[in-house]
C-alpha positions as CSV (number, residue, x, y, z in Angstrom):
1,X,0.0,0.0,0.0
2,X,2.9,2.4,0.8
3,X,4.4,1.9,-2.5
4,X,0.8,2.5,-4.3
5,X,0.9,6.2,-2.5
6,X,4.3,6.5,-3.1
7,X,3.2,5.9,-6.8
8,X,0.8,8.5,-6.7
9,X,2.3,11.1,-5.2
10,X,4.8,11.0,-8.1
11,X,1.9,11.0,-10.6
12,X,0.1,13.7,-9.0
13,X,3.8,15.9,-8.8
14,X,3.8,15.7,-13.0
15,X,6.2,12.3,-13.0
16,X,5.8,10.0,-16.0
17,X,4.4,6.6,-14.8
18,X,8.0,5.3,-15.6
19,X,9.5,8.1,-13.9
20,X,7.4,7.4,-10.7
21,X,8.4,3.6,-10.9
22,X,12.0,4.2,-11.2
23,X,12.0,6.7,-7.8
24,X,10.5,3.9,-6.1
25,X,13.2,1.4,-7.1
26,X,15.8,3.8,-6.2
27,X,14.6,4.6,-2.8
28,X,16.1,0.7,-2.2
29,X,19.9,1.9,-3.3
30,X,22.4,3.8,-1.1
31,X,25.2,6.5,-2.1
32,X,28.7,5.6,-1.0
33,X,31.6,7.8,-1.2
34,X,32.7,10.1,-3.9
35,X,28.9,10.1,-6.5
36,X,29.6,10.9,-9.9
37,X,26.4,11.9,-11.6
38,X,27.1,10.9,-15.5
39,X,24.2,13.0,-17.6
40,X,22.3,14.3,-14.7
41,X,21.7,17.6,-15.9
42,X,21.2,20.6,-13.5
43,X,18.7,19.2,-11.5
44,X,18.4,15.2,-10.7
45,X,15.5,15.3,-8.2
46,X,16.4,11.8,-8.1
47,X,19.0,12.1,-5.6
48,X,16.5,13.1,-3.3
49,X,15.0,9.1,-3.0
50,X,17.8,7.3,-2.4
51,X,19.6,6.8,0.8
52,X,23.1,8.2,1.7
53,X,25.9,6.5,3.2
54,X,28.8,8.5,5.4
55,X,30.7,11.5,3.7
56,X,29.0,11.2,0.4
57,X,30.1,13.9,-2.1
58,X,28.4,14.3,-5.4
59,X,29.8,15.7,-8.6
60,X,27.6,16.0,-11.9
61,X,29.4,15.0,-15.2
62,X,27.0,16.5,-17.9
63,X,27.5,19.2,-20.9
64,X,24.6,21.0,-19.2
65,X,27.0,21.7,-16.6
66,X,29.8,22.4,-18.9
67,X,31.5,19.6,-19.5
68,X,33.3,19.2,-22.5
69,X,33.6,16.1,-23.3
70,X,31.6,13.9,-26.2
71,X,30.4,10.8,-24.7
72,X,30.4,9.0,-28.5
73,X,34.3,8.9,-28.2
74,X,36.0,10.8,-25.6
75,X,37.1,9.5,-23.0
76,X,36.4,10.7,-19.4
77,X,38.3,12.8,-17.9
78,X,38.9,10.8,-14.0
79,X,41.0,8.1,-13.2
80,X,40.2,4.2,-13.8
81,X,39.0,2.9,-10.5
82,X,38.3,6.2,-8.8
83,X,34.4,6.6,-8.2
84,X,32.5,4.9,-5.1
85,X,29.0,5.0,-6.9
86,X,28.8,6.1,-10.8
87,X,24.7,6.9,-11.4
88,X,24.1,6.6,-15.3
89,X,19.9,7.0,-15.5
90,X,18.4,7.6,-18.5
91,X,21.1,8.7,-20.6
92,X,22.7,5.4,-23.0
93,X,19.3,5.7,-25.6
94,X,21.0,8.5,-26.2
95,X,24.0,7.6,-27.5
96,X,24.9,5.8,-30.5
97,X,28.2,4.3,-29.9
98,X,27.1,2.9,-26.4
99,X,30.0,0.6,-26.1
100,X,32.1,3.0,-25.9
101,X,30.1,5.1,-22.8
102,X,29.6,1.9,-21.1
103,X,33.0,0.9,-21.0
104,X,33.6,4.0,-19.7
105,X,31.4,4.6,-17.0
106,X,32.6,1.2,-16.3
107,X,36.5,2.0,-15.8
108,X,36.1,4.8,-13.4
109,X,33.9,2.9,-10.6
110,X,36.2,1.1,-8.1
111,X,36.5,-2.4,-8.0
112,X,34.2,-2.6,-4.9
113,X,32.3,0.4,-5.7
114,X,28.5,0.5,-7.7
115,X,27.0,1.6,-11.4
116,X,24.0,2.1,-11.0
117,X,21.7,2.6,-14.6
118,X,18.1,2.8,-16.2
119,X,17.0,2.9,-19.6
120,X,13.8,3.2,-20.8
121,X,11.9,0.8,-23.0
122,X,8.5,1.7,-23.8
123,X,8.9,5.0,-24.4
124,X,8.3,7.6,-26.9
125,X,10.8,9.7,-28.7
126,X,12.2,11.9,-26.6
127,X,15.7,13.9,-28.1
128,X,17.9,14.9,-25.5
129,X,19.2,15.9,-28.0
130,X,18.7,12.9,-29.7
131,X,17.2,9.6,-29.5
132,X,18.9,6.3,-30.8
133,X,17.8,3.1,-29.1
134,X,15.7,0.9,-26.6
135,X,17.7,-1.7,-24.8
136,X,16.3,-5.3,-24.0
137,X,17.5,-7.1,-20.7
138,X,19.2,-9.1,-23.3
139,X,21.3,-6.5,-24.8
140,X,22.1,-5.0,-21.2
141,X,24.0,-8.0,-20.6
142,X,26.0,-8.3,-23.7
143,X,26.9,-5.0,-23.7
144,X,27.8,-4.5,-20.0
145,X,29.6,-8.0,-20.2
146,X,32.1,-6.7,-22.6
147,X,33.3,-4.1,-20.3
148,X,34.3,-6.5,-17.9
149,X,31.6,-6.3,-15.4
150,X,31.6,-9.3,-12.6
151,X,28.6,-8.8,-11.7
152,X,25.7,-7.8,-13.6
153,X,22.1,-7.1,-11.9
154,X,19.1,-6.0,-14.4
155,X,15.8,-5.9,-13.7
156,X,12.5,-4.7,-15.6
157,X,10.5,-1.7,-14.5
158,X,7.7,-3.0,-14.6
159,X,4.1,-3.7,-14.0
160,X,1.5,-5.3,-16.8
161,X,-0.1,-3.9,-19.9
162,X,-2.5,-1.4,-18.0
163,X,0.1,0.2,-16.7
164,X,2.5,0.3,-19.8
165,X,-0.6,1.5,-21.7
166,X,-1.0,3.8,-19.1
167,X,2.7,5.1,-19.7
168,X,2.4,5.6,-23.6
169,X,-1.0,7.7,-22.8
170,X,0.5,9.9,-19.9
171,X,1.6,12.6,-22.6
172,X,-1.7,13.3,-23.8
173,X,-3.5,12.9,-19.8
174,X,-3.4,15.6,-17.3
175,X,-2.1,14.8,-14.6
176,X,-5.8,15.0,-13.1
177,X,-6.9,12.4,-15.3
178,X,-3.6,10.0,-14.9
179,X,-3.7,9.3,-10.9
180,X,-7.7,8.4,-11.6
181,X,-6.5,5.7,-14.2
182,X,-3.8,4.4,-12.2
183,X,-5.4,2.3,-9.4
184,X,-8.1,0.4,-11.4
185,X,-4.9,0.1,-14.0
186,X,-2.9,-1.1,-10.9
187,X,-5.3,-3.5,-9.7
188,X,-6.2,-4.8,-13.3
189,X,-2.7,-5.6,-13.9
190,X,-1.9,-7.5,-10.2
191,X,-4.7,-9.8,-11.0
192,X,-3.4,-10.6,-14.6
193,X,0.2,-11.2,-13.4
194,X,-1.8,-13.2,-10.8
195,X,-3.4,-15.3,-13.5
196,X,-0.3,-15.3,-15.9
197,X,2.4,-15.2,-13.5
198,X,4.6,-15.9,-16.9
199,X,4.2,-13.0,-18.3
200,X,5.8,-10.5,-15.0
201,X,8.8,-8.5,-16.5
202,X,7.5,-8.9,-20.3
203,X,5.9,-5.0,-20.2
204,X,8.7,-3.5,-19.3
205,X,8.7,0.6,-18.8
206,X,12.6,0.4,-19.0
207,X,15.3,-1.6,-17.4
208,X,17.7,-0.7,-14.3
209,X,21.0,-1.9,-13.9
210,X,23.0,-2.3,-10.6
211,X,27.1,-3.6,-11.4
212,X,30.7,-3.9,-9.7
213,X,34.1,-5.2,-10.7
């Protein structure tokens, strides 16, 4: 039930449905140590959910901010092995050559420090400031094993087709017409899953990523 208002509250404050979903799932994750923010813009409200550890410090790596630097080839300017916790949310569907960004968002987290990711996956064009790809659980892996990743967590952001529905129609609701939809969508979908427990993960809003080295 806590997570239902949580839900809403996001809704009701303008979020996407994937948006809201993804705050949720952060509010599990803690900051260690030295944060490095890849893409964040100026303002990543999405700090704000998760938990902090001791003497967290937070830099923000973005051309928004300033930064120079062209994520399709450069490489970023820190250290191999020098972050505690690297956040990288919503920002690969944006480049094309994501090997090369993942490899480096990769080589700067410390070998017993976190990457911690989300792409979208149903989702509609959105350039920032463009728009290249949606990313399967599937190609996560691949691509994330190739940088040399030990471990590898991904999980859908998800719900059922109401609520994926629900997400595609958000652009054109009101946000006084979305948190109406979104219980009877809710509910609609935790009986199907109930009934079809095969099909939990398949409607997937996007896809978050947790990994160390």
């Amino acid at each position: 039930m806590k997570n239902i208002i949580f839900l809403i509250k996001e809704l009701w404050a303008g979020k996407s449905v994937t948006r809201s979903f993804l705050n949720l799932r952060l509010k599990e994750e803690t900051l260690l140590g030295e944060v490095m923010d890849i893409g964040g813009g100026k303002s990543a409200d999405y700090l704000s959910f998760m938990k902090r550890g001791e003497n967290v410090t937070f830099v923000n790596f973005d051309i928004k901010t300033g930064a120079i630097v062209d994520f399709e080839k450069d490489s970023l300017p820190l250290m191999s092995d020098s972050c505690d916790t690297v956040l990288f949310l919503n920002v690969m569907e944006h480049i094309f050559n994501h090997q090369h960004i993942a490899n480096e968002v990769v080589r700067i987290i410390k070998p017993d420090g976190q990457l911690i990711g989300f792409v979208p996956f149903l989702m509609w064009y959105h350039a920032d400031h463009r728009d290249f790809f949606r990313y399967t659980h599937e190609a996560l892996e691949i691509i994330f094993k190739k940088t040399g990743a030990i471990q590898i967590l991904i999980e859908p952001i998800s719900h059922g087709p109401f609520i994926a529905a629900l997400q595609m129609l958000s652009q054109l609701l009101p946000r006084l017409f979305r948190v109406p939809l979104f219980v009877p969508f809710y509910m609609l979908d935790s009986l199907y899953l109930k009934l079809k427990p095969s099909q939990v993960g398949r409607y997937a809003l996007g896809y978050y990523f947790k990994l160390t080295k």
